[in-house]
N, C-alpha and C positions, 0 to 999 in steps of 0.2 A: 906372725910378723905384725900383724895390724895391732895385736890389744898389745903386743912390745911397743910399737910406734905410738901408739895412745899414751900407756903409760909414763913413755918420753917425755912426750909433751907437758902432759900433767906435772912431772917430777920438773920442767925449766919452767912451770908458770907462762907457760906461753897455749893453756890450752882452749885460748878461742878461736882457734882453727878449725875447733870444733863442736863449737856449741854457740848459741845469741850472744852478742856483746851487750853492752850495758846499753843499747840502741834498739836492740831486741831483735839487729838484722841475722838472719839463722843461715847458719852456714851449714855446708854437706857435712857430715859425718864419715870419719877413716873405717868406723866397725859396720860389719853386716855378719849378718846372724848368716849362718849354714840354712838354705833350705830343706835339707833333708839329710840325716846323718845316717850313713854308712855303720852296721854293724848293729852291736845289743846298744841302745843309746844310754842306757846308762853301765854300763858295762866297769864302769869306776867304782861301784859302790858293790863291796864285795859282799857275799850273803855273810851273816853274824850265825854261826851253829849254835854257840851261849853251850852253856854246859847243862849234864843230867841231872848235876847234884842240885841245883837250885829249882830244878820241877820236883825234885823231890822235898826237898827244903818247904817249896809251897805246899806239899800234899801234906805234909805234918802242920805247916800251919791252917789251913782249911778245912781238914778233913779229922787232925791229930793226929799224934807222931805213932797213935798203934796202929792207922792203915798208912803207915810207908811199905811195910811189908804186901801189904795189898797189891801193890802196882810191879810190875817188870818193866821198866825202861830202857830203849835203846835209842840212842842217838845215832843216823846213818846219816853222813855226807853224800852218800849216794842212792836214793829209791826207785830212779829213773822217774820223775816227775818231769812233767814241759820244763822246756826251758821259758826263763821271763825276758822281759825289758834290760835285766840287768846280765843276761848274759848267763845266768844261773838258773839253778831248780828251783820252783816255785814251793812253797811248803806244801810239803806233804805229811801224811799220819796212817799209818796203819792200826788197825781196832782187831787184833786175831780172837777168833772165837776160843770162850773160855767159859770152864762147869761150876757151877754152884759156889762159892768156897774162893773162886780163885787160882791165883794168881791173875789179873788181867794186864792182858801185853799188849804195849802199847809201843810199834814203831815212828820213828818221826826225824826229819830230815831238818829240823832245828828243836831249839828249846821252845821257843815258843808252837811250833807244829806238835811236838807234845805236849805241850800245856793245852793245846786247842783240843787233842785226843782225850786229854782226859776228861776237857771240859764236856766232851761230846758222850764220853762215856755215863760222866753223872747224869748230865738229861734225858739220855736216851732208855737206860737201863735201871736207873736209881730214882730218877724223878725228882733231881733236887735242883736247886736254884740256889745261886750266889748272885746279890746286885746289892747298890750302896746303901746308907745308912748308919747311923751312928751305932757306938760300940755299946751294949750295955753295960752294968754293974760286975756280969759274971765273965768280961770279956769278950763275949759273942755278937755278932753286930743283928742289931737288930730286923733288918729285913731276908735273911738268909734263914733259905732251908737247908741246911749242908749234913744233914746228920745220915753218914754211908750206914744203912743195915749191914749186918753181921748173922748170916756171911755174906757175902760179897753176891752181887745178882750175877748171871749167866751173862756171858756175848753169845747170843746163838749164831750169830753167822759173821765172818773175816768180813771187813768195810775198809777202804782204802778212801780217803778224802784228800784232796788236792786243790788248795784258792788258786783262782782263776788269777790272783794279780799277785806283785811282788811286793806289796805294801797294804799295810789296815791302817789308815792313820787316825789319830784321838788329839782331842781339845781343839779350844778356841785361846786366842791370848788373851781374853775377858775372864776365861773360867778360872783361871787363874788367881784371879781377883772377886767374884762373883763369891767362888766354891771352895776355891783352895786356900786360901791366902793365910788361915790360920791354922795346917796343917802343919801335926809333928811326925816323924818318924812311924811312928807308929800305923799312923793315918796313911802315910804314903807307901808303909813297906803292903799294907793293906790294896791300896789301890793299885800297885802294879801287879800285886797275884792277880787282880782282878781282868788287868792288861792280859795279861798271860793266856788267864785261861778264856778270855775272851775272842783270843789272836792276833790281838795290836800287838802292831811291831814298828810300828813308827808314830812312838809317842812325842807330843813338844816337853821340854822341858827349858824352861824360861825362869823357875826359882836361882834367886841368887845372885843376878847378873848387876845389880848394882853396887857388889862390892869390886867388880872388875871395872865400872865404869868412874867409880870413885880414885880406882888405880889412875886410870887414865886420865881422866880431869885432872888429877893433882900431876902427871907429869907436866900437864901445861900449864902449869903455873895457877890453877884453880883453887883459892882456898876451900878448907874444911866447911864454913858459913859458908860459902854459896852454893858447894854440893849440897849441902842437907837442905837448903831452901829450893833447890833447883827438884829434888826428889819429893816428890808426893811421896802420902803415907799411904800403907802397905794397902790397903782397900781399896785404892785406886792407881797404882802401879803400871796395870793395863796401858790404862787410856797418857799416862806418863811417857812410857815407851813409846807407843804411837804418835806422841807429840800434840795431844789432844789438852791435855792438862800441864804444869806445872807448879810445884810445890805447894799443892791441896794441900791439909791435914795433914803435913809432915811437922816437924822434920823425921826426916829417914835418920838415924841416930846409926853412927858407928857400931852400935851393937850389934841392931839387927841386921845390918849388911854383916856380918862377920859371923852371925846365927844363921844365915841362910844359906850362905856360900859351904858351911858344913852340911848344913843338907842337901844344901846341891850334891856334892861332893856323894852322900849317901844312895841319893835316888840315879844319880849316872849310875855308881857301881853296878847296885840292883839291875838295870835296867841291860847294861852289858852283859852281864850273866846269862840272862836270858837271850843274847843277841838281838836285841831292839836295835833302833838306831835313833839315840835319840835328837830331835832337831834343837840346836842352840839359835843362841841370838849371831847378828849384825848388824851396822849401824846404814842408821835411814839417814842422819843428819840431823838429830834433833840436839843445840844443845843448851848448856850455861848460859845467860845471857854474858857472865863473865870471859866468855871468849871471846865474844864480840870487843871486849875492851881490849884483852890481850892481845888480840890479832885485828888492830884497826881497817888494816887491807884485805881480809873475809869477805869473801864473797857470801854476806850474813844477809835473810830476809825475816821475818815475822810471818806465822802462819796466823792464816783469821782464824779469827775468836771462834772457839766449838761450845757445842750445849751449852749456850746463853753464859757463859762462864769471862769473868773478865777482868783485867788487869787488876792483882797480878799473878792472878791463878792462868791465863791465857795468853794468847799473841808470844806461843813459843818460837823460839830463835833457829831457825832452820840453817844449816847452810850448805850449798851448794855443792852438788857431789862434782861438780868441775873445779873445785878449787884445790887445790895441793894438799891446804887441810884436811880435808874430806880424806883421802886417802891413806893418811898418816893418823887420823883418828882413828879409821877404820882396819888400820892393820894393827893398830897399838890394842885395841879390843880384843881382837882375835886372838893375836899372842898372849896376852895375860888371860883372856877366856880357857887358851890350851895349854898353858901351861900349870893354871888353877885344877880346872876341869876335864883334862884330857881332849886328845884330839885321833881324827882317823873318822869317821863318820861322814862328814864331807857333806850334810846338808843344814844348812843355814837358814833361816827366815828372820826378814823385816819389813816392815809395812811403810812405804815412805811416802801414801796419798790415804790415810784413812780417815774418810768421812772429810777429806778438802781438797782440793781440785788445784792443778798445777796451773801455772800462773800464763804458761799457754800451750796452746793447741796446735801448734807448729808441728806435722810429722818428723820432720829434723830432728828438735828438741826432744821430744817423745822418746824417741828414739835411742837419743845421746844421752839422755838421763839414765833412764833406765841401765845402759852399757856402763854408763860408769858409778852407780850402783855396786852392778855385778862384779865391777873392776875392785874395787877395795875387797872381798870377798877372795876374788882369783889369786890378787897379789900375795895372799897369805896360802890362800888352798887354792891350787890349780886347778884340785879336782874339785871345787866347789860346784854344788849343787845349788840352787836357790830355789829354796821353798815358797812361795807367792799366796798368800792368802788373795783370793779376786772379788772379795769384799769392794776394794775401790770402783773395782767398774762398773756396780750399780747407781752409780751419780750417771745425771743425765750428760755430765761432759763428756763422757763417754763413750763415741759413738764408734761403729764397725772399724772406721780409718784409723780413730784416735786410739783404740786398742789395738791392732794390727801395729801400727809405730809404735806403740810402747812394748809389743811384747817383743818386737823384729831385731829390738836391741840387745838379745841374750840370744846366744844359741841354743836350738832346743835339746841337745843334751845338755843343758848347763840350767832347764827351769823344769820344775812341776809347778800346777796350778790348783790351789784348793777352789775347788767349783763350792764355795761357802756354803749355797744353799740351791743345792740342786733339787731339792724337791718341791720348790715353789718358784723362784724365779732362775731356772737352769740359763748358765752361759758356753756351758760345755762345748756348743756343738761352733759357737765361735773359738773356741781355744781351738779345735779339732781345724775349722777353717784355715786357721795360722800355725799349723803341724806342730803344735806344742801338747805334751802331755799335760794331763791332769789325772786329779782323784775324786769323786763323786761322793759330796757330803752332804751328810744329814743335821742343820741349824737348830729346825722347829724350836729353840726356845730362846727369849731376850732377857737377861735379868733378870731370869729365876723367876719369874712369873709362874703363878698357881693356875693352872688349867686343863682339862681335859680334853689331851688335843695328840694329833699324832694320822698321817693316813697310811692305814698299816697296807691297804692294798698295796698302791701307789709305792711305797716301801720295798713289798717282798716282791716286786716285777720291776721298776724303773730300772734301779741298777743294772740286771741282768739283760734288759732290754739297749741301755744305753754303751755295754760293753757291745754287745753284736754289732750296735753302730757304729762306734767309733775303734772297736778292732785294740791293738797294742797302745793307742792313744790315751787308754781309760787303763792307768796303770797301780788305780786301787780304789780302795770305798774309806771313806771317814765319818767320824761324829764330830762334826765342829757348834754343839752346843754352847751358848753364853754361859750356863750354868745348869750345874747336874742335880743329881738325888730328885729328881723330880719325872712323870712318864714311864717309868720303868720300864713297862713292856717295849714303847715305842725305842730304846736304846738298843735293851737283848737282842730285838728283830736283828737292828740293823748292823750291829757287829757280826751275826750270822751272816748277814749277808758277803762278809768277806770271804768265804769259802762256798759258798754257794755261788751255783753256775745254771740250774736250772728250775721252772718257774715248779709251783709247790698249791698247794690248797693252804692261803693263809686262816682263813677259819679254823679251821685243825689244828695249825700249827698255834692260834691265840689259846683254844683249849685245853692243849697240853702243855703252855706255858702257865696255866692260871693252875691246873693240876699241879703240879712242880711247885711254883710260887707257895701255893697255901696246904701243901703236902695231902693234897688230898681234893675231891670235888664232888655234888650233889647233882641233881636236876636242878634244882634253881640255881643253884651254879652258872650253870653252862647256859640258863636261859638269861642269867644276868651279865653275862659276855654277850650272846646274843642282841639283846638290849646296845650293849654299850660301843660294840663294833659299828653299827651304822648309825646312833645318836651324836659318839661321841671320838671316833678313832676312824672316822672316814672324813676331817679334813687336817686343813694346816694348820698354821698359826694365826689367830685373829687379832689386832691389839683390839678389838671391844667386848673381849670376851674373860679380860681380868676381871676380878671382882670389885664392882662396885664400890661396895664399903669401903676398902682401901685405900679408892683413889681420891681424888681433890674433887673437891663439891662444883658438878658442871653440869646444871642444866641443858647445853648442847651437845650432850654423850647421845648416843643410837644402841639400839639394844643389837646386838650379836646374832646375825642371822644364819649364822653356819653350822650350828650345833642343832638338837634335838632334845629341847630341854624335857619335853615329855618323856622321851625315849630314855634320857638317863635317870629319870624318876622311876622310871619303872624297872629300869635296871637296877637301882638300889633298893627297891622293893626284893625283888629276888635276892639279889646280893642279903639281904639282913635275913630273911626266910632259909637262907641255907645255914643260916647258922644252927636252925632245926634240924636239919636233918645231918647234918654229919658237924665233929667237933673238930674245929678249924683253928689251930695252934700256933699257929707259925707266925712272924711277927710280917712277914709280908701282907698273911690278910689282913691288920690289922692297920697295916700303914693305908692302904687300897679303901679300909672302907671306911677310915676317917675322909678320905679324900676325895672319895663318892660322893659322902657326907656335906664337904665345902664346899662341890660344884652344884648340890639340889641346891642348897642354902644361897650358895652365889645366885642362882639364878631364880629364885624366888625372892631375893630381893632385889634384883631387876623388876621383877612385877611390879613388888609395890612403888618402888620408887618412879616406875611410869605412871602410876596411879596417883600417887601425890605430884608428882612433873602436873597430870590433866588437872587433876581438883586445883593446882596452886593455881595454872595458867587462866581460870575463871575469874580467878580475884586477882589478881598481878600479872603486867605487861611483862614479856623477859627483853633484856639490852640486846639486842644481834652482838653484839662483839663481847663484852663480859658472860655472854651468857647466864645472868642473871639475872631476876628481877628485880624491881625497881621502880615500879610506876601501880599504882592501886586501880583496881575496876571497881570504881564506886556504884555500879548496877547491881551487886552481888553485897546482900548484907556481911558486914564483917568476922559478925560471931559466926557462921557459918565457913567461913575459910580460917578461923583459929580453930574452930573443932575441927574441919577436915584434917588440916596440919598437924594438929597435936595426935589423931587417930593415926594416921600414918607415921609420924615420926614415933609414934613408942614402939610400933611393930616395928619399922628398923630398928632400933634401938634391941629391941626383944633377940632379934634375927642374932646381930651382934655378941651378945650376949651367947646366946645360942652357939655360934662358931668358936668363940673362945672357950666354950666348957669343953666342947666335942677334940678340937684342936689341943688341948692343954692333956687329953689321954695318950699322945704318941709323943716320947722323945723327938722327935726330929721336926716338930711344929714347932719346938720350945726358945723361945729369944733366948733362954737363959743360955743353953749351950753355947750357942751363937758368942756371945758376951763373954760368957766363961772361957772357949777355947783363944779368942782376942787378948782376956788378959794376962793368960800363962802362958803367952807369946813374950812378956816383957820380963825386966830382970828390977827395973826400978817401979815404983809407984809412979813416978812420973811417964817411965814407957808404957804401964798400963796401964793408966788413964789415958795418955795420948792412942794406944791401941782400941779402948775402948769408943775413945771418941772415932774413931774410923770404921769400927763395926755398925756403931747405931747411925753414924751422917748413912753413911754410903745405903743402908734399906730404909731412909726415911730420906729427909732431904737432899741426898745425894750432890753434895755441893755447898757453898754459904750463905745461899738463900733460895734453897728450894729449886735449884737451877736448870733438872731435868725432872722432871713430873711422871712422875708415878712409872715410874720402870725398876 
């Protein structure tokens, strides 16, 4: 009765009964969340079985189609597995013991719980590895070791595996843009085997959705010229959505919304097959400014300017989820979303504070926001679910109260919480405080940044530690990376982690991931894991630990004190010494030790360049705020500070040089791809030059004048 009487209101325009008037006096609010719900609390969201034939479908594609006959699959709706959060069996996989030769049978209580078996099977018994990577020449992608011997290895003994949650969730809405943005079919039917056999089953999928909001705009009277000005171009899309940017490096061209929406169209299919569930959009409130004209009584504000970004790339048009609008945009999405895209999934995600802070702190409003949010979502899906990235609530306005009101406004069957980055700044055990579920995700990377970074400990124990605390509350594990193909190990772990329940010897388990990876392993091998586990995979993310060379010339950078630059020197010593003793094929080593390779180089050109920083600062004052210099010390003769200079500048220069040759041996270093796959995204020479112009802004000046610096 209450979100009915809400709705009321809203639909007569009389809804400041329930939210600040234009005076900012806050009035009580009609909704209140359930403090505790009775029963499985998501019990709405029915398990997806997904069918056999498409794990088998995968096993031809990954493995080829002569080990289909390799596998015996069964699909069982019933294993007796725990029941979950949702009311349902948790996935489970049976692994039956099997002789030389074959047949290996594998039970599982959905498609993706077989996909997991199998994946478990190839690790365990085959020692191969499937992770990302570009495709080569002959089809094959290049960092996978997938090639099944013939005959087929033994299962020596039956193994029954059971995730501890009801969900694996994958991506971030950046990776999207970051990682994906120039992805064809091919690349995606790719990455969701990869879902599969990884055990995601709650992947985002966000491609497309502009051609449904184009639908929508144009119902209200929105021309063609202000949607495509209104849409950033496709490499910045992300931050569009979020309401961070508007119409960057567009236009968004009819084409490509009508090329995407088909592959949306492709990767939902996929993605049902398997029984995923995949999460679509909803609207935050970000829009046209053209609405604001059409609807002069909009309750319409401007969000401040983000990442130094500014009129009229910024100061997007928000409006107000208390206004009637609001709800009639946000159901008019929905339905052309389901009726495009299909519907029956029931979890949604939108971000309506990222990275800018609500305009007040009134628990009321918090409150009230947030509720009717949810409300534009409910009126279309009752059973809607809202999926909450908790990105927002690392801004310091954010305090215990301030999120308690905002999340008090949804009942807690009606939210999960992506804990973003739980393995450096955890909010968990506040969601936990306010009886709202969440899921336990692994960030570690911002814009694709190059580095040797990842704490595999802290990895293979937090999750399973933080599940014992918070009990049914922690109702799954995710990868919300900004952007992927990069860390490799630090991803496999953690997708493991979604079926694993107890703690493990991660040392062991890095060993037999690098055996797998590079099909094979030596003593220096193993002593260059050794090496690179405590130098370089025992912390987080640092931002002073990008490389140098790449970034913008700043005298007041600090050198990176987290890492072990000796420790991974020496690790790549071993690392290159095994290539002695045993012959290492696989393109995974090969990616691994270019990338060894960048981080000695990165960081031996940290040395020098503190080296020329000391020699320069003898002969030159630097500015406290530019960080540079600008003032001569005439007590230091001068020819002596141009030869310092010139010595140290040709070694960067040398270093430089150096990284580009080493970098230019592995496809997946190469800009050209990069650029190539942008502009066989378009149909015209004018869409790919405008694509290519989105590839090279967004990893160089990201912006029209350089506007977020080195990410």
């Amino acid at each position: 009765m209450k979100r009915t009487f809400f709705l009321f209101l809203v639909l007569l325009g009389v809804e400041s009964a329930l939210i600040p008037n234009n005076n900012n006096n806050i009035l009580s609010s009609e909704l209140k969340a359930d403090e505790r719900v009775s029963g499985p609390r998501f019990g709405r969201l029915s398990k997806k079985l997904g069918s056999v034939d498409v794990v088998y479908g995968m096993i031809e594609r990954v493995l080829g189609q002569q080990h289909r006959s390799s596998f015996v699959l069964t699909l069982q709706s019933n294993m007796g597995a725990d029941l979950s959060e949702t009311g349902q069996e948790l996935d489970m996989f049976q692994l039956k013991a099997s002789p030389v030769g074959g047949p290996v049978v594998i039970n599982g209580n959905s498609a993706v719980a077989l996909s997991m078996g199998v994946m478990y099977y190839l690790k365990k018994y085959s020692h191969l590895s499937m992770t990302w990577g570009y495709q080569n020449d002959d089809s094959s992608w290049s960092c996978d070791n997938m090639y099944l011997p013939s005959p087929v290895p033994a299962v020596t003994v039956t193994e029954t595996v059971q995730s501890p949650y009801p969900f694996r969730y994958y991506m971030n809405v950046c990776t999207v843009s970051y990682s994906m943005v120039w992805w064809n079919w091919t690349r995606w039917e790719r990455e969701i085997d990869w879902m599969a056999l990884s055990g995601i089953n709650l992947p985002l999928a966000f491609t497309g959705q502009e051609y449904i909001w184009a639908k929508v705009f144009a119902d209200l009277g929105v021309n063609e010229t202000s949607i495509e000005t209104f849409f950033s171009g496709p490499a910045f899309l992300a931050w569009q959505r979020m309401g961070n940017v508007q119409g960057w490096a567009g236009p968004l061209l009819p084409s490509w919304r009508e090329q995407q929406a088909t592959l949306q169209k492709q990767i939902l299919a996929r993605m049902r097959e398997f029984g995923m569930i995949p999460v679509l959009g909803a609207f935050a409130g970000h829009i046209p400014s053209a609405i604001a004209t059409l609807f002069p009584n909009a309750n319409v504000t401007t969000s401040a300017p983000w990442g130094n970004f500014q009129s009229p790339y910024s100061s997007v048009y928000l409006l107000s989820p208390f206004d009637p609008l609001f709800q009639k945009i946000g159901v008019s999405f929905m339905k052309y979303q389901s009726e495009e895209f299909g519907f029956g999934e029931h979890i949604y995600n939108c971000d309506t504070f990222n990275e800018m802070d609500p305009s007040s702190s009134d628990p009321t409003y918090l409150k009230s926001y947030s509720a009717a949010v949810y409300n534009a979502m409910y009126e279309f899906d009752p059973q809607a679910v809202w999926l909450m990235q908790g990105w927002l609530f690392h801004s310091s306005f954010w305090t215990d109260k301030a999120i308690s009101a905002y999340l008090s406004g949804v009942e807690s069957n009606q939210l999960i919480i992506l804990d973003l980055n739980s393995e450096q700044q955890p909010l968990w055990t506040t969601f936990v405080a306010n009886n709202k579920s969440f899921i336990w995700c692994l960030l570690h990377d911002y814009g694709g940044q190059r580095d040797l970074h990842g704490n595999i400990h802290l990895i293979s124990t937090d999750p399973i530690s933080a599940k014992a605390s918070a009990g049914a509350l922690m109702v799954g594990t995710g990868t919300t990376m900004e952007a992927i193909e990069q860390n490799h190990i630090v991803y496999e772990l953690m997708n493991e982690m979604g079926y694993r329940s107890e703690n493990f010897n991660s040392t062991e388990w890095v060993l037999d991931y690098a055996r797998r990876r590079y099909n094979g392993t030596s003593q220096s091998m193993i002593n260059a894991w050794l090496d690179l586990i405590p130098a370089a995979y025992s912390r987080g993310f640092s931002w002073n630990a990008n490389w140098i060379g790449v970034t913008h010339p700043d005298f007041g950078r600090f050198y990176d004190t987290t890492q072990n630059p000796t420790g991974i020197l020496n690790g790549w010593r071993n690392f290159l010494n095994a290539s002695n003793e045993y012959n290492f094929n696989s393109g995974g080593w090969h990616f691994d030790l270019v990338d060894i390779s960048r981080q000695v180089i990165s960081n031996f050109f940290w040395d020098v360049f503190l080296g020329f920083k000391q020699s320069s600062s003898k002969c030159l004052q630097v500015d406290e705020t530019s960080h540079f210099f600008n003032t001569q010390n005439t007590d230091v003769p001068w020819d002596y500070c141009t030869q310092s200079a010139l010595n140290y500048t040709n070694f960067m220069i040398q270093m430089t040089d150096d990284m580009e040759e080493i970098l230019a041996t592995d496809i997946n270093y190469l800009l050209g791809y990069w650029i190539a796959a942008a502009r066989a995204m378009g149909t015209t020479d004018q869409e790919k030059d405008i694509l290519e112009f989105n590839a090279r802004n967004q990893i160089t000046l990201w912006g029209p004048n350089g506007n977020i610096n080195d990410y």
